[in-house]
Structure formats: structure tokens, C-alpha cells
C-alpha positions in Angstrom: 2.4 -59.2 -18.2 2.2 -56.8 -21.1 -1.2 -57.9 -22.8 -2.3 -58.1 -19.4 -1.6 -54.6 -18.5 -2.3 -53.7 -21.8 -5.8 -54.7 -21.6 -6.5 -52.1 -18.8 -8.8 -54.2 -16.3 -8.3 -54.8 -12.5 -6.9 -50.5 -12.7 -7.2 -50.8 -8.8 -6.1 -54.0 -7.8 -3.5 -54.6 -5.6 -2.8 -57.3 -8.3 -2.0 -55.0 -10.9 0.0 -52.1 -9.1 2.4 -55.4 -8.1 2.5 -56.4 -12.0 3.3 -52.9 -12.7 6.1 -52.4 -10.3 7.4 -55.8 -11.5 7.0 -54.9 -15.2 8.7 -51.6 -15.0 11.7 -53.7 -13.3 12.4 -56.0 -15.4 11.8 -53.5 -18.6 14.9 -51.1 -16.5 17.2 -54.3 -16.3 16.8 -54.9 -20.0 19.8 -52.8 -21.0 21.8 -53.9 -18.3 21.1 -57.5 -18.9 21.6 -57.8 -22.2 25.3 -56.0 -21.7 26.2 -58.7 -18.9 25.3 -61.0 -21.5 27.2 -60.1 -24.1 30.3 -59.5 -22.1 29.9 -63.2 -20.8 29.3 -64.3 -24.1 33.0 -62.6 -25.4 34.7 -64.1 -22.2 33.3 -67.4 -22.7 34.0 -67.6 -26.2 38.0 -66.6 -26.2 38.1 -68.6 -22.6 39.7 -65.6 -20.7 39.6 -64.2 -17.1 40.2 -67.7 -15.4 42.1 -68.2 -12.2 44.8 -65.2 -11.1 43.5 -63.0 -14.3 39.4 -63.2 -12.8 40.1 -60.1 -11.0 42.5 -57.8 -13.4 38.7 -58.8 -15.9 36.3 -58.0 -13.0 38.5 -54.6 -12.5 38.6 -53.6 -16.4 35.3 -55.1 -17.1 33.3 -53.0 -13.9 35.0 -49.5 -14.3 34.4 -49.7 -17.8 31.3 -50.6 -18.3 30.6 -48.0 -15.8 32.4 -45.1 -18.2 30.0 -46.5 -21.0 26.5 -46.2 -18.9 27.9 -42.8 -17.3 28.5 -41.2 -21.1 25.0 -43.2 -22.3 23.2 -41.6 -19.3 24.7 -38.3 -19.7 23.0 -38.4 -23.1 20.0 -39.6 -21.8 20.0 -36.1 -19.4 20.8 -34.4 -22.2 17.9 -35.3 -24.5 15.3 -36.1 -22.1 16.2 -35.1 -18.4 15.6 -31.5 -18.2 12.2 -31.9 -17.3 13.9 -34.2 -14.4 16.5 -31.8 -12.9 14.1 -28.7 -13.1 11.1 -31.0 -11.1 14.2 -32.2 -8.6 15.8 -28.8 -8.1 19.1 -30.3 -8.6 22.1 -30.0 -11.4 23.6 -32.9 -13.7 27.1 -32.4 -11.5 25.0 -32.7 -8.1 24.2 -36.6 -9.3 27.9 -37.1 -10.6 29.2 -35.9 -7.4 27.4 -38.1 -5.2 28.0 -41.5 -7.7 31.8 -40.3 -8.0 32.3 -40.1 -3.7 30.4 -43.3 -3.3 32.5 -45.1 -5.6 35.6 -43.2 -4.3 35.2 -44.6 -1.3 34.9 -48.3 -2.4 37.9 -48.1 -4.9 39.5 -46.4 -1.5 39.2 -49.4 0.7 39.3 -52.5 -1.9 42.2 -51.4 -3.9 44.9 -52.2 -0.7 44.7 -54.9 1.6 44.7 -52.9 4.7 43.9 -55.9 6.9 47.0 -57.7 6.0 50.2 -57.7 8.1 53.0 -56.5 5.4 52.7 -52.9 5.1 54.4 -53.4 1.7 52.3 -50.9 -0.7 53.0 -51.7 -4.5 53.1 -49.3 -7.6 49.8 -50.1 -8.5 48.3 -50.2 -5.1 49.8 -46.9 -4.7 47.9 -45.2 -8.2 45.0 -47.0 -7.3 44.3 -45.8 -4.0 45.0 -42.4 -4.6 42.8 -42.2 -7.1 39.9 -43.0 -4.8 41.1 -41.0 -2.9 40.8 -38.3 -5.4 37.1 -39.1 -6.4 35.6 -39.4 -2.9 37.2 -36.1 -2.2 36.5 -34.4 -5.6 32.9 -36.0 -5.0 32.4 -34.2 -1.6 33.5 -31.2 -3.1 31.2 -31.1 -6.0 28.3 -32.2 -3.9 29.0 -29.4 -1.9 29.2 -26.5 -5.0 26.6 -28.2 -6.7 23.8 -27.5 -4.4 20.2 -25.7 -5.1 20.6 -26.5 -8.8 23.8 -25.1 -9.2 26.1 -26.2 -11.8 29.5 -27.5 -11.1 33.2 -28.2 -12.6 34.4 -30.8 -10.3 33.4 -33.7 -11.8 35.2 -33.1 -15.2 38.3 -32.3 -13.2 38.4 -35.6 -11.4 37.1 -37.2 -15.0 40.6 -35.3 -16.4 42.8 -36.4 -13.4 41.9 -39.7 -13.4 42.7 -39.8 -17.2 45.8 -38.6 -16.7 46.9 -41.0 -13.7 45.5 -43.4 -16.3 47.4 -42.7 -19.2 50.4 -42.8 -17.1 49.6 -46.5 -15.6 52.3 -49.0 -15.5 52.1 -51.9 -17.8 54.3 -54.9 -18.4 53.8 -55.0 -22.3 54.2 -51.9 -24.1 51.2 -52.8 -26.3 49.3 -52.2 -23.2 50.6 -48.9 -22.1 50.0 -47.4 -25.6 46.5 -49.0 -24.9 46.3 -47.5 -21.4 47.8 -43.7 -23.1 44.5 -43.6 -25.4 42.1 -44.1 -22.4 43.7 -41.6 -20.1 44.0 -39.0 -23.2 39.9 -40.0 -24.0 39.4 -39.3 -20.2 41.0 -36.2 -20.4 39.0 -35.0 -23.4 36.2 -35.7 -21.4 37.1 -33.8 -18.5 38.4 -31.0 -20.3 34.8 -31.0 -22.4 32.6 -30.9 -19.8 34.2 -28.3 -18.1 34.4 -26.1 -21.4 30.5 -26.9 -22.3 29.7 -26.3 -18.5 31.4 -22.8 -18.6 31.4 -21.6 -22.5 29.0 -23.4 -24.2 25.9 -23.3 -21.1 27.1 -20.1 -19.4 25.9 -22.5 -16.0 22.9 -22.9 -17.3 20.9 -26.2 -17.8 20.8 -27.7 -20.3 17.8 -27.3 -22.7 14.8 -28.7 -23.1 14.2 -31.1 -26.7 9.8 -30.0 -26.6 10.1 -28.0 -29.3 10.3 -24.6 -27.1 14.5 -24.6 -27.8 16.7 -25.7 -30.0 18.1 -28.4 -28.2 21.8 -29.8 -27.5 24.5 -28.2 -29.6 26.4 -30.4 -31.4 29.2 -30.0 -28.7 27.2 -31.6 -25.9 27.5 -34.8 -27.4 31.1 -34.8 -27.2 31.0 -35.3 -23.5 29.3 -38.2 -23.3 31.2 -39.4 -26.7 34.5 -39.5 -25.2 33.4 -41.0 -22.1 31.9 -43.9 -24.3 35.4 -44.3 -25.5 37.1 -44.7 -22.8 34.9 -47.0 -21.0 35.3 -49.2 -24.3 38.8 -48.7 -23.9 39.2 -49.5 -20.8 36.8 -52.6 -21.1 39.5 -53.8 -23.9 42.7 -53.7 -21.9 43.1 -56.6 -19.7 46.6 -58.4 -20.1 44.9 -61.4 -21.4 43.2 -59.3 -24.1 45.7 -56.9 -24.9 48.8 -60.3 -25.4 46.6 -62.1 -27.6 46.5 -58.8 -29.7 49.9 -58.2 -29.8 50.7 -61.9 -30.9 48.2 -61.8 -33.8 50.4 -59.0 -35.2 47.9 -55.7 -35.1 49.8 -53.0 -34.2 48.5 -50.6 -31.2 47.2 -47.8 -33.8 45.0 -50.6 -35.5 43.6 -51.9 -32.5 42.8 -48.1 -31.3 41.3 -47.8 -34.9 38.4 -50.2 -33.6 38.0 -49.4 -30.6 37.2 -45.7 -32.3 34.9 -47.5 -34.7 32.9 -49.7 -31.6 32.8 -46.9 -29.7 31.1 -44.7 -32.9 28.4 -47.6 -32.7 27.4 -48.0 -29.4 27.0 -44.2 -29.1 24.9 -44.5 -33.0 22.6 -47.1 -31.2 21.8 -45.1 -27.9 21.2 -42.4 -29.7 19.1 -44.1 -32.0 17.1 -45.8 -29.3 17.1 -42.1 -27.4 15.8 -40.3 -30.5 12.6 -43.2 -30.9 11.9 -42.2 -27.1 11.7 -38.9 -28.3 9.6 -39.3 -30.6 6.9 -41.2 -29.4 6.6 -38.7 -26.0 5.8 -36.3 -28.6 1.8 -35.2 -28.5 0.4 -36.5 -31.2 -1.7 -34.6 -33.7 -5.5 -34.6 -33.0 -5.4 -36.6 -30.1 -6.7 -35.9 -26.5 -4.0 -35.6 -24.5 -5.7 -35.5 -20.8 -7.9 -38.1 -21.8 -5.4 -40.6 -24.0 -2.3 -40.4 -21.7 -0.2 -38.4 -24.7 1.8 -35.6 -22.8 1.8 -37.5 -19.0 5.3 -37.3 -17.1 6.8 -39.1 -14.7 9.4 -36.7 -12.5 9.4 -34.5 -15.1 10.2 -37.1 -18.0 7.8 -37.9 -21.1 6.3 -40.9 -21.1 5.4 -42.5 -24.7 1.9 -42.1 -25.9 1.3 -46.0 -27.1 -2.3 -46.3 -27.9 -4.3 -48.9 -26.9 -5.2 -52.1 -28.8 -8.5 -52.2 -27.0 -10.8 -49.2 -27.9 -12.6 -48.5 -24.8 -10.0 -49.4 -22.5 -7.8 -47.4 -20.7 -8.6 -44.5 -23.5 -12.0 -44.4 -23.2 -13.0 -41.3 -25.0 -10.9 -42.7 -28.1 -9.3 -40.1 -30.2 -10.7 -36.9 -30.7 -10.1 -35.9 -34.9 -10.3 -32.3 -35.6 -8.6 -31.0 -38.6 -6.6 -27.8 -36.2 -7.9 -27.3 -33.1 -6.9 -23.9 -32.6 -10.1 -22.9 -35.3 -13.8 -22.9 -34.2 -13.0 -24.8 -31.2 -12.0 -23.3 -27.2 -11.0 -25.8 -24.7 -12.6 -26.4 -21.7 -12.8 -28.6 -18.2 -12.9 -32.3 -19.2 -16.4 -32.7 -17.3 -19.7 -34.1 -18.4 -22.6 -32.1 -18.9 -25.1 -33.1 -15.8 -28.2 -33.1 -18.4 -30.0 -36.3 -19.0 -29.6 -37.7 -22.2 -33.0 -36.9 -24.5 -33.7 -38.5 -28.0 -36.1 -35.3 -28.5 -32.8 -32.8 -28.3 -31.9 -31.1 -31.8 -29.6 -31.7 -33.6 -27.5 -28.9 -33.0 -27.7 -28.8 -29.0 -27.0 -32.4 -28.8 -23.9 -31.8 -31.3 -22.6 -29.1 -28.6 -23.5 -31.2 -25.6 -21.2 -33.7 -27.1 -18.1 -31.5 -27.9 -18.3 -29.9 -24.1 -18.1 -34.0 -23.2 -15.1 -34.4 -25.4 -13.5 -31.6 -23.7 -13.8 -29.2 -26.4 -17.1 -26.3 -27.1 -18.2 -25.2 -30.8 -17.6 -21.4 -30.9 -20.4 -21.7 -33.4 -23.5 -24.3 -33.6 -22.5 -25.1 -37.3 -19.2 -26.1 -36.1 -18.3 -29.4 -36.9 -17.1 -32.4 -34.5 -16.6 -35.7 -35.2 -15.6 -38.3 -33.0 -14.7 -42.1 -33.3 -16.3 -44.8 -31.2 -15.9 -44.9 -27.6 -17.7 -43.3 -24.5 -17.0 -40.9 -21.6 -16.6 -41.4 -18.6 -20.5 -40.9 -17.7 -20.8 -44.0 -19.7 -22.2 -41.7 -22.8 -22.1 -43.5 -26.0 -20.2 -41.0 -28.3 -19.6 -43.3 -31.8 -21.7 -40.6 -33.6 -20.4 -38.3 -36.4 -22.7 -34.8 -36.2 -22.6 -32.4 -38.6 -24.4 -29.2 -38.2 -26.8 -27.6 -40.8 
């Protein structure tokens, strides 16, 4: 599918649109995937999460992956979503809010047994109920401040609540309560971060841009995200099975918290990472141009990476334009061809500036130079010449 598409033919095919959709599918699911896979892999390996412990590891292993892609897309807002809020007229908290009710009120209603006869409720139906309870209601709240774009606190209150309802959690080994402590204090931090970088370190502002026109995050906005990364590892790496096996090998609850710090430092390293290469190749690239080569396009507001072709002509059909700084000698203008008729018996010098208006760009002066690689314009103008005026 990818040399086909990246050979640009069929453009208006139903054919291709379909390949597209189905490309751009399977490309999202990637990440996803590959984490399904390698959580399998770990439970297949150390034979856990059979019979009455499948869904204590469904439990742990949903909520905190969840944590993990929460924190990973809150940094993905934060490097490259501004463009996305400011095209959707909406905040960061107006997203959270609406994820945090929806999933309130599924952890509300699976939690408990309500169909069942006994109306015994135990410790730990109690605590989990309530605290979907908590985030459906702490959802409609911020869905309701965080309208028309504005900025909201709520989430990173019911982020900080449900840490500390967490960190309290009953456990039958204390191995696994000091376990539990560190991910309610992580969710905590997190809570209690947000709301300080939502109030202190944005003023309720949004957060800004990375093109060059701000300086970007502060090096407190990662923090967020961070500690949300911990947790959901945290969390992840607490089911009894997990958490009795550790304790019998001898590691103490400080050791094992050690390396959960340390995984958690590398799956935040390798999203950023991967974030930061995005970055870079949205970035307009030098003496290229950018209407006609795709460099600068958007989708909602987001960059999409400038990949050049592998087949001059196609898809980029003007080919780069090389100038040494456009912003000497040179104005822009429409990207239209001239409707003139191609003559052999044009000078030099006219047929030099007929050429540059094609390319989207006019000599302020006819001894201006242009020079242009191989390719043609969309009149089908053959344009692999190099002029040089006298």
C-alpha cells in the first residue's frame, strides 16, 4: 500500500481514497498494537492472569495502559496539538472531561454486580464504585467549565482524588500496598501539576505553539504527562500475581519502585523521541515550495511531515524550487501559469521571468537568477532548464 500510494497515480480513484483510509488505519493502530503485543508477550512468558486472576490482569492491565496513552497524549497536545485546539475551539480539559465521564460511567456500572440478589457490597466494591462515581461526576463538571475554549481544573482534581483513594487501596500483602501508596502518590503529583501548570505556569492560557513563533513547553509541562506515565506503569505492575512473585524473589518494595521509576523514564524518552522526529520533519524545509511540494499542509490544525517523493514528477510536480534566500531579489506571487504560448524565438531574459512567475516566484530584476531542477508545471511546461541572466 505504501509504494502504491507513494507512486501518486489513480489521485481520484475511488480505489485510492479506500487505500488511503485503510493505510492511515492501520498506521494509527501501530502503537496500540505493538503495546497489546508486548503485554501478551510478558503474560505469556511468566504464565500469569489464568483462571480467577484473568480479571484482577484485565483491571490493572486496562486502567493502566490507559494512564500511559493519557500522559503520552497529553505530550502529544503539548508539542504538536495547539494548532488542533485553536482550529476546534476547544481546551485540553474539555477532551479530558468528556473521556473521564465516559469512562466514569462504565467503571460505575461494571465494578458492582447490581443484577445479583445479595445486596452484600464489599470493601473493594465500595472504593471502586465511588470512584466512578467521582469521574463521571467530576467529568460532567469539567465538560461544563471547560466550554468555548476555556481552560479547566477539574480533571487534575479527580486525577489527585483518585490517587489518593488509590494509595489508600486495601491489599492482602503489604508488598502490594506499598506498591499501591507509590501509584496513588504519582496520581496525586499529577493532579496537583496540572492544576499548578494550568493556573501558575499558563495563566489559563493554551499552551504554545512549537513553529518557531514561541518558545515552546516549559520544562514543567512535561511533568504532567511524566507522572501520569508513572503511574500507569505502576499500576500496570501491581496485580497479586505479579506483585507475590516479587516479594518471593527477595526485592524489597523500594527496589521494585526503583524500576518502575527507571521504565517509566524510558517510555516517556522514547515518545518523546518519536514526538521530537514528528517535529522535525513538519518543519518547512529550506528552499522548497511549500504550496506546490506538500511541506507546511495541516490536517485539523496539525503538521503533516513533508516526505518527498521518490518519483520526480509525481505528486510534486514542480520538483523543488533552489534559491539561495528567497527573501532577496525574488516577491512571491499566485502559483498560476502564465496564459502565453510557449515561443522558441523569446529571449533569454523574458523567457527566464516567464519561468519564475510559473514557479510561483517573479525576478525583481531581469538579471536575477533562477534555477530550477527537472520537473514541469502543471500546464505540462517542461521546466528542467537552469537560466542565467546576462
Amino acid at each position: 500500500m505504501g509504494i502504491f500510494l507513494k507512486a501518486h497515480v489513480w489521485q481520484d480513484s475511488r480505489l485510492r481514497r479506500g487505500i488511503v483510509t485503510t493505510h492511515g488505519i492501520i498506521g494509527k493502530s501501530f502503537p496500540v498494537v505493538a503495546w497489546v503485543q508486548m503485554i501478551f508477550g510478558g503474560i505469556a512468558a511468566l504464565g500469569f492472569c489464568f483462571g480467577e486472576h484473568t480479571i484482577q490482569c484485565l483491571a490493572h492491565f486496562m486502567m493502566g495502559s490507559a494512564f500511559i496513552g493519557y500522559g503520552i497524549i497529553l505530550l502529544i497536545m503539548l508539542r504538536v496539538g495547539a494548532g488542533f485546539l485553536a482550529r476546534k475551539g476547544c481546551s485540553q480539559e474539555f477532551l479530558d472531561s468528556w473521556v473521564i465521564m465516559v469512562w466514569g460511567i462504565i467503571n460505575t456500572f461494571t465494578e458492582h454486580d447490581f443484577m445479583q440478589k445479595s445486596s452484600h457490597w464489599s470493601h473493594k466494591d465500595m472504593q471502586h464504585v465511588s470512584a466512578g462515581v467521582l469521574w463521571w461526576a467530576g467529568g460532567a463538571l469539567g465538560i461544563f467549565l471547560s466550554r468555548n475554549g476555556k481552560r479547566s481544573v477539574v480533571p487534575g482534581i479527580v486525577i489527585a482524588m483518585t490517587g489518593y483513594a488509590m494509595s489508600a487501596h486495601e491489599q492482602s500483602l503489604m508488598f502490594s500496598m506499598a506498591v499501591h501508596k507509590v501509584f496513588g502518590y504519582a496520581l496525586m503529583a499529577g493532579g496537583a501539576a496540572r492544576v499548578i501548570e494550568i493556573c501558575f505556569v499558563l495563566h489559563d492560557s493554551p499552551s504554545p505553539p512549537t513553529d518557531g513563533s514561541s518558545p515552546g513547553p516549559s520544562a514543567f509541562q512535561h511533568l504532567p504527562p511524566y507522572l501520569l506515565t508513572l503511574a500507569g506503569l505502576t499500576f500496570l505492575s501491581a496485580t497479586e500475581e505479579q506483585l507475590a512473585w516479587i516479594a518471593d524473589s527477595g526485592m524489597d518494595h523500594v527496589t521494585y519502585t526503583v524500576i518502575l521509576f527507571s521504565g517509566s523514564f524510558v517510555i516517556y524518552l522514547t515518545a518523546a523521541i518519536i514526538v521530537e522526529i514528528y517535529e522535525y520533519c513538519t518543519k518547512e524545509p529550506h528552499g522548497v515550495d511549500v504550496e506546490r511540494s506538500g511541506a507546511g499542509q495541516r490536517w485539523h490544525g496539525i503538521p503533516v511531515p513533508y516526505m518527498p517523493s521518490f518519483f520526480p514528477g509525481a505528486g510534486n510536480r514542480l520538483g523543488r524550487l533552489q534559491i539561495s534566500d528567497p527573501s532577496e531579489g525574488y516577491e512571491a506571487l499566485p502559483l498560476t501559469a502564465t496564459s502565453e504560448p510557449f515561443s522558441p524565438d523569446v529571449s533569454r531574459s523574458s523567457e527566464m521571468h516567464r519561468h519564475a512567475v510559473i514557479g510561483g516566484m517573479k525576478p525583481r530584476h531581469p538579471d536575477d537568477e533562477v534555477v530550477f531542477e527537472a520537473g514541469e508545471d502543471e500546464a505540462g511546461v517542461d521546466i528542467d532548464r537552469d537560466w542565467r541572466g546576462d
